[in-house]
MARNU-378203 format. One line per field, with one value per residue (C-alpha): y, z, x; residue number from 1. Coordinates in steps of 0.2 Angstrom, whole numbers, plus 2048, in hexadecimal, padded with zeros to 3 digits. Layout:
N
Y <- Y, ...
Z <- Z, ...
X <- X, ...
i <- NUM, ...
END
This chain:
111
Y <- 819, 80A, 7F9, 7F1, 7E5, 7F2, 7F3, 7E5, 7EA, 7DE, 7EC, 7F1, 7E0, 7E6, 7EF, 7FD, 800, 801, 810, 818, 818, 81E, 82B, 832, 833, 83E, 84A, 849, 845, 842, 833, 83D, 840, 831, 827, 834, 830, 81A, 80F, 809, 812, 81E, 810, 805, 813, 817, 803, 802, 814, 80C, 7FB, 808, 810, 802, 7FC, 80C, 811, 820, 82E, 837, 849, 851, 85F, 866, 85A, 84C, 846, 84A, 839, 838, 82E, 82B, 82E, 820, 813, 816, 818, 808, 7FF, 808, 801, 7EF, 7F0, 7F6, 7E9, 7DA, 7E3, 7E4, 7D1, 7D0, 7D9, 7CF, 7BE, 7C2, 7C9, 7B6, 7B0, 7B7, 7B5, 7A5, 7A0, 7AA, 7A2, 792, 798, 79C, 78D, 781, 78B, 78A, 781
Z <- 845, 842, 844, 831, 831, 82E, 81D, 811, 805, 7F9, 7F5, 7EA, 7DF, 7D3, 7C5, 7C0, 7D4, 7D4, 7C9, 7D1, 7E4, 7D9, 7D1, 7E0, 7E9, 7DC, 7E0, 7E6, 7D9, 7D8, 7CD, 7BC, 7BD, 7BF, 7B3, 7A7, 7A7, 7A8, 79C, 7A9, 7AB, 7B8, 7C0, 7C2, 7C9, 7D5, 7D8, 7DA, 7E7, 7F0, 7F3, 7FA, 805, 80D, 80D, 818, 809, 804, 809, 801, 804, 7FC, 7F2, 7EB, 7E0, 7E1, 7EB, 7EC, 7F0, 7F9, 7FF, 811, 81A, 828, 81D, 813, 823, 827, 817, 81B, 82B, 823, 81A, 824, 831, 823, 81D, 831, 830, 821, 827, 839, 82E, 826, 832, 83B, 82F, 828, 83B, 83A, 82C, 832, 841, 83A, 82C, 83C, 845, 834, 833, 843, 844
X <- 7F7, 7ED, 7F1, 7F6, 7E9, 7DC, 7E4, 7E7, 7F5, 7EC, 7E2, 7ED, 7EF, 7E5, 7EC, 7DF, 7DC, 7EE, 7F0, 7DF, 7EC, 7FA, 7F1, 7E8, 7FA, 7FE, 7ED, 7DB, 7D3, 7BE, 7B8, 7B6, 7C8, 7CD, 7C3, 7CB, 7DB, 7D6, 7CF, 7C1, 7B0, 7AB, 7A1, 7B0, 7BB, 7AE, 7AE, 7C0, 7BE, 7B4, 7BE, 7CF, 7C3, 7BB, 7D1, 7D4, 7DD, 7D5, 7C8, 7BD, 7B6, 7A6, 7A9, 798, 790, 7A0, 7AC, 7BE, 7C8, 7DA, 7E8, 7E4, 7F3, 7EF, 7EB, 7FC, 806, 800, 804, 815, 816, 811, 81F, 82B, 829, 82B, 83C, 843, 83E, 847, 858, 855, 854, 864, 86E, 86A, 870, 880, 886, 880, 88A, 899, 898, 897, 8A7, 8B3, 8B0, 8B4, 8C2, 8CC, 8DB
i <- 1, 2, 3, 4, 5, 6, 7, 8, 9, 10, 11, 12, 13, 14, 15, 16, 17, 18, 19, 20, 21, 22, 23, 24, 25, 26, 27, 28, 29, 30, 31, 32, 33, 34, 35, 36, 37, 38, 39, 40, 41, 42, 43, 44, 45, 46, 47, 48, 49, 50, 51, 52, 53, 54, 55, 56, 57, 58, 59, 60, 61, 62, 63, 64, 65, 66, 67, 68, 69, 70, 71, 72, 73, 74, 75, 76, 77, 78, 79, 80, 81, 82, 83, 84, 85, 86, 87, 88, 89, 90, 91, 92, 93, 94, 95, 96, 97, 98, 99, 100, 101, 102, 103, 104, 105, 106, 107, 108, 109, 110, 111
END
């Protein structure tokens, strides 16, 4: 797998490129399907494709005259990956400190 900083969760700040990711983890789905089912143009869907595939997000295969776009399973394990590294910082952060603070509880408590 990739190292995280080939993708930028960011990607997916903005709403309509959003549902594009969420739709395409659903199925492959080729532009004309998903300008369809959104209230953008095929233009800005190819736009917005185009954005999550430079991201590593998704790819896209030719199928005759279009092209079939996917969830790339790289780019999401890395976004994955991104977020599970800032949750172990999390847990580690606050398992520092509730042993801090019961450290500090026992020794204010001693006789």
């Amino acid at each position: 797998m990739e190292a995280f900083k080939d993708v930028d969760p960011g990607i997916l700040g903005d709403p309509t490129r959003k549902a594009i990711f969420e739709r395409l983890a659903r199925r492959p789905s080729s532009v004309g399907e998903l300008a369809e089912s959104l209230p953008v143009t095929r233009q800005a869907v190819s736009q917005h494709l185009r954005v999550l595939k430079e991201g590593g997000l998704v790819v896209a295969t030719p199928d005759g005259t279009k092209r079939i776009y996917r969830i790339n399973p790289d780019g999401l394990a890395a976004i994955q990956a991104y977020f599970q590294n800032i949750w172990d910082q999390a847990l580690t952060a606050f398992q520092k400190a509730a042993d801090a603070a019961a450290t500090d509880f026992e020794q204010e408590n001693r006789p």
